[in-house]
N, C-alpha and C positions, 0 to 999 in steps of 0.2 A: 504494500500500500504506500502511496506516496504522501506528503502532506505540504498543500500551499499555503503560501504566506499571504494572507485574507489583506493585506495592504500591497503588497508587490505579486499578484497571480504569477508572474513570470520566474520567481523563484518558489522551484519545485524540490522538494529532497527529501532522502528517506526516512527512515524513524530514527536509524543510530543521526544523523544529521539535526536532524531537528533537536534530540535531546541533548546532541552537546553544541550547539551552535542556542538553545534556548530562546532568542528572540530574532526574528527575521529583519531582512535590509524595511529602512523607514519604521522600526518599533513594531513592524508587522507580527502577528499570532500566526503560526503553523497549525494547520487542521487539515483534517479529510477535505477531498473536495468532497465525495458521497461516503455516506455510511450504511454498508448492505444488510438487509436485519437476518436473525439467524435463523431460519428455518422452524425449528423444533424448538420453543420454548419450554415447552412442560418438561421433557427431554432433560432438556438443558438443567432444571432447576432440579431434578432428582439424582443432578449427578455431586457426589462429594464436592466441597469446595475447592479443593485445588485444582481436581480435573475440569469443573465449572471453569474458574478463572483463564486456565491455560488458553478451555476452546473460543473463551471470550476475546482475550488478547491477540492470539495466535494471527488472526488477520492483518491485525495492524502494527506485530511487531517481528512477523514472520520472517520477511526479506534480512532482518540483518541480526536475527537468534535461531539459532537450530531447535526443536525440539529440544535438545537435552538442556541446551543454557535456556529455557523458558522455562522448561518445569523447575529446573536448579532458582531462578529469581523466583519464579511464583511460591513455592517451597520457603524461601527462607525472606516473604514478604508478608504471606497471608497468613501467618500461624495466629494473626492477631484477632481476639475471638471478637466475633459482631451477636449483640442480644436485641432483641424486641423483646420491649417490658409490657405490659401492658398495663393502661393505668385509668380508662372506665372501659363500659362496654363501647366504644365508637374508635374510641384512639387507643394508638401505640407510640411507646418511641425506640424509634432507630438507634441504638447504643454504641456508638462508634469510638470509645475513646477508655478503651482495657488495652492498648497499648503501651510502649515505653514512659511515653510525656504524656502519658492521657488526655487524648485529643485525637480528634480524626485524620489531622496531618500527616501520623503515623504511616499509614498507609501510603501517601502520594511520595510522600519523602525516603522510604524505603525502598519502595521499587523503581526509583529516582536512582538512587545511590547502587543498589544490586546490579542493575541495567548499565552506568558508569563502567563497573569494575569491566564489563564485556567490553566497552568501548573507547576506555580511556588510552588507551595500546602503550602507557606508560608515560603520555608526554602530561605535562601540568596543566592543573584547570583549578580555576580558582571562580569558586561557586559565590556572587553576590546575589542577594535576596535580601527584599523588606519583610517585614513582620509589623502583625500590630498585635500579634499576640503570638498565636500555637504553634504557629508556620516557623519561627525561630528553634523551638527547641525541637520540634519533627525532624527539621534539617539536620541541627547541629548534629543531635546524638545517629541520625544514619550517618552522617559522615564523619562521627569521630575515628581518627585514627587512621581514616584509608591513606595511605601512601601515596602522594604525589595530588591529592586534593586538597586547596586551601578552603574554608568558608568564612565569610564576610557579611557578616548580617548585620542589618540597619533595623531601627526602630526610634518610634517616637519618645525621647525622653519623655517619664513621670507619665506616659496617657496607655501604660499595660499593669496589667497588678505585679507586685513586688512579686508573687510565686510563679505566674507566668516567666518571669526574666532572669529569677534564679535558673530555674534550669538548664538557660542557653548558655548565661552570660558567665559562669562559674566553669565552665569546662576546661579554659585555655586549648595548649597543644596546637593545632591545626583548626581552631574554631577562635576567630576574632569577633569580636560585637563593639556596635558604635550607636551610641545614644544620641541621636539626631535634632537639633534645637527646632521642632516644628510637630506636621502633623504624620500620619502614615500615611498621605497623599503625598508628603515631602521627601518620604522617603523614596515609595514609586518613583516620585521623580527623577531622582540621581541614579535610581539603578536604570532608569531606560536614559540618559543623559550619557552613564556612561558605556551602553551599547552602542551610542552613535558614535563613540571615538574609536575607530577602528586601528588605528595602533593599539589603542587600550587594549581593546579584545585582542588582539594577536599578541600584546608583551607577554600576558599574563593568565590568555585562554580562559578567555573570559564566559562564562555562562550564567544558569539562575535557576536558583530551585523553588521558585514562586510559581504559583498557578498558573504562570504565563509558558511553563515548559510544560510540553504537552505531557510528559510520563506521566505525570502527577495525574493529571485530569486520566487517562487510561486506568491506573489502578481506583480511581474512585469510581468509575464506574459497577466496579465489580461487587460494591459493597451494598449497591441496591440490588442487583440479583439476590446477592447473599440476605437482604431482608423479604422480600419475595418468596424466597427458600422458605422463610421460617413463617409466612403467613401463610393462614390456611387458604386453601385453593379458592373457596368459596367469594371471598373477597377481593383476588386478584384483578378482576377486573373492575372494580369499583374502589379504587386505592387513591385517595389527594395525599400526596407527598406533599408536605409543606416544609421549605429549605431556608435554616436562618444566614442571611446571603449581608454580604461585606464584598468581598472581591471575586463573587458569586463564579470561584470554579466549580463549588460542590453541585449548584444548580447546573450548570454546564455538563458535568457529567452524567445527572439524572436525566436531561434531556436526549445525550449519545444513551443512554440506557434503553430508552424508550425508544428512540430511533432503531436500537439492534432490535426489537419486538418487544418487552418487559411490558406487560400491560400496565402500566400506569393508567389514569383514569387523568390526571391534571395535575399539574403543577402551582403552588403561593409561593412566592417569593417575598419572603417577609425580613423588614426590616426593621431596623432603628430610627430613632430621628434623620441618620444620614439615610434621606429615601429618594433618590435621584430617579434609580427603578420604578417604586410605584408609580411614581407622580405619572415617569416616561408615558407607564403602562396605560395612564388613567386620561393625558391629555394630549400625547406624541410629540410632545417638545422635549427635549433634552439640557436641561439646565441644573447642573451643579452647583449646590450654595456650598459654604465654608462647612468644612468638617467640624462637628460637635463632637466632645467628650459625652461617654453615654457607659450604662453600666454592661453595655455588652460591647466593648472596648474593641473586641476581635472583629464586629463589624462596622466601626465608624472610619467607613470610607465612601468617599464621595466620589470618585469618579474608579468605578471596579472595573480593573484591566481585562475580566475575561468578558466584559456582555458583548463586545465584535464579535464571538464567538456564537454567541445567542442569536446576535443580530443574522449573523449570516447563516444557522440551520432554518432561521422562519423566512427571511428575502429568498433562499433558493427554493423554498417550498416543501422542504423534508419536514421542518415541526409546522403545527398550526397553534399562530399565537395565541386564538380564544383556549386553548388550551395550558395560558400563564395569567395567573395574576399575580398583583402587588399587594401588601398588605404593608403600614408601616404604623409601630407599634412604641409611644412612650413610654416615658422612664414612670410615670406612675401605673401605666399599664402593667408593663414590666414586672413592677412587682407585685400587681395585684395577683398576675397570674401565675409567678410565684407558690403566691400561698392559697390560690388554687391548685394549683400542684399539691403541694404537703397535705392538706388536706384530703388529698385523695390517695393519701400513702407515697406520693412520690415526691422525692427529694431532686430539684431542679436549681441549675444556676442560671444566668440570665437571658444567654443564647438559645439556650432550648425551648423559657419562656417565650421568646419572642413567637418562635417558632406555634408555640402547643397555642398562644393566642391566636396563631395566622389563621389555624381551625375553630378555634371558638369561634372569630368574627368569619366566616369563609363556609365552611361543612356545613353542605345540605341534605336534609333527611334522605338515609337508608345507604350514605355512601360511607367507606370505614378510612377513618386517617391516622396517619402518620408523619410526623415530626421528629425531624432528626435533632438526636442529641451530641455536638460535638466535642464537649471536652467536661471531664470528670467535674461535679462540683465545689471539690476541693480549692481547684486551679482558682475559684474565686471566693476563698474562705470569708475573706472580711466582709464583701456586701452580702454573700450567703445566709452566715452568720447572723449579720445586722438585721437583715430582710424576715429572714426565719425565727429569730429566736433560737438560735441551737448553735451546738459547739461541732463542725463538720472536722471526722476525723481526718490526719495527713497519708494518706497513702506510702506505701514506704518512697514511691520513687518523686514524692515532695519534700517527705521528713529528711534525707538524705542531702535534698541542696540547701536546707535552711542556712545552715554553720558556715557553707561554704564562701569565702568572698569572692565580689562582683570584679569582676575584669575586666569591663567597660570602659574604655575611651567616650568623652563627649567630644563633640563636633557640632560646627553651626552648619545650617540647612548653605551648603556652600558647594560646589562642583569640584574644583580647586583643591579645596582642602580633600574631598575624598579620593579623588586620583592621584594626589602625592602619597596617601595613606596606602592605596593601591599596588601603588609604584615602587614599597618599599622591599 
């Protein structure tokens, strides 16, 4: 399968290409031009998880993995276990984050990193990515230690929780962090700033383990079949997936999901205050206001690098847009639905909320939903806590980085100053 650059059609290249080249000439995104569905869904979904995954990928990552290094990366990507909780009779959520950094990242950043070691053929590559939250420590810890891989991760100083940025920012060794005087739109900025300096990228092999590299979006695909799996049949085709969307790769992959056959039913894409999306969705102008601090931190962002990618499955005609909406969801929302959650037995942090409201205000009688939950509620003890009332215990792989000290460089939102950093 090949994959073009949705800003430059004229550069075309394969999968190993796109993954370590990460962002296309003019900041362009790599994607399928088509995406073929898979025959046999039911099939499909009664097979073990990793035989699933393999025959999912296999297409799109065929031409430059042999069977044996496919099964070898899908093996030592997908051990991460995926649960559907169920929490009344109508809703479930999506449990994505019993991973290393518990978070869903885990997955994209894994099979990021496993995929690398087939393609790196030994020469250097030095991995820059923004965070505004999980997307930091997913990367870091896949690529602690590989040999001949630097990582360079940018975030917005003081706008991630303190436990979120322990886990990146404490590793040292081959993982650098730079606390960014701005927002995590500022950070985007410098990392596609510094793909336009084409020395840059060739001193330093340069790439990105942000959403914007296609692996990432590939292995999250698999994780909506893998909740499919675990719903009962009966439901399947009456499933709203409602996605809590920031730099909206995770919807992006739900969409190729449904593309390959996945019966999905529709699509929420539910947000925060930052709601560029809904609005887009509700009036078809595209106008970005200033990024707000919000308590689901991981998605205040105002101009999300993958919607080209959205944009371009519904202009070629493969998704059909009445099948997305927008929902966008305050902070005192947020927390009401919260302790909607607890109340109903289940323990939520603020992204999931947004999400499980996308369904309260959305879900229409007799259809069964689902909301993805991205990251452990630990990851946000303090407003958890606050919100809840309760002491949320540390998981070992938080209790672990508390002691540790932060390793972080500050830097002002500057070009300048990050390519000298770069260039060291």
């Amino acid at each position: 399968m090949k994959f073009y650059n949705l800003s430059k059609n004229s550069q075309v290249v394969d999968y190993s290409t796109a993954v370590r080249t990460g962002l296309g000439e003019n900041q362009g995104l790599f994607f399928p031009k088509e995406i073929t569905p898979i025959e046999d869904i039911d099939s499909l979904l009664q097979l073990d998880k990793f035989e699933r995954n393999f025959t999912i990928l296999r297409p799109f990552v065929g031409e430059n993995l042999s069977d044996e290094q496919l099964r070898d990366v899908v093996v030592n990507t997908f051990g991460i276990p995926v649960e559907v909780k169920t929490v009344n009779e109508t809703t479930s959520c999506l449990e994505l984050f019993h991973g290393p950094t518990l978070a869903f990242k885990d997955f994209g950043a894994t099979f990021m990193a496993n995929c690398l070691k087939y393609f790196s053929n030994g020469e250097k590559i030095t991995i820059l990515t923004a965070t505004s939250g999980d997307t930091g420590a997913a990367v870091a810890h896949a690529f602690y230690g590989i040999e001949n891989i630097e990582v360079v991760i940018l975030y917005p100083k003081n706008k991630i929780s303190e436990l979120q940025e322990k886990m990146f920012t404490t590793l040292g060794g081959n993982i650098r962090t730079i606390a960014i005087e701005g927002t995590f739109d500022n950070c985007q900025s410098l990392v596609k700033k510094s793909f336009d300096d084409r020395d840059l990228v060739k001193t330093i092999g340069l790439n990105s383990a942000n959403s914007i590299n296609i692996s990432r979006l590939l292995a999250q695909v698999c994780y909506y079949f893998e909740a499919f799996a675990h719903l009962p049949q009966s439901d399947s085709d009456n499933t709203v997936v409602s996605v809590p969307s920031g730099n909206f790769g995770n919807l992006t992959a739900g969409i190729i999901a449904k593309l390959l056959g996945l019966p999905i039913k529709r699509f929420i894409a539910t947000t925060n205050a930052n709601d560029t999306v809904p609005r887009y969705l509700t009036t078809g102008e595209w106008h970005p206001k200033e990024t707000v601090a919000t308590l689901s931190n991981a998605m205040d962002v105002s101009e999300p690098n993958n919607w080209p990618r959205i944009e371009y499955m519904i202009e070629s005609g493969q998704f059909d847009k009445v099948l997305l909406t927008g929902d966008a969801v305050n902070e005192s929302t947020t927390q009401t639905s919260m302790r909607s959650l607890q109340e109903q037995g289940y323990v939520s942090e603020p992204h999931a909320s947004v999400a499980y409201q996308g369904l309260v205000n959305q879900l229409q009688q007799g259809e069964r939903g689902l909301f993805l939950g991205t990251a452990h509620p630990a990851k946000f003890k303090d407003s958890v806590d606050k919100i809840l009332d309760i002491d949320v215990p540390l998981p070992k792989e938080l209790a672990r980085c508390v002691p540790k000290e932060d390793l972080s460089v500050d830097m002002a939102f500057d070009f300048e100053q990050l390519k000298t950093f770069l260039n060291r």
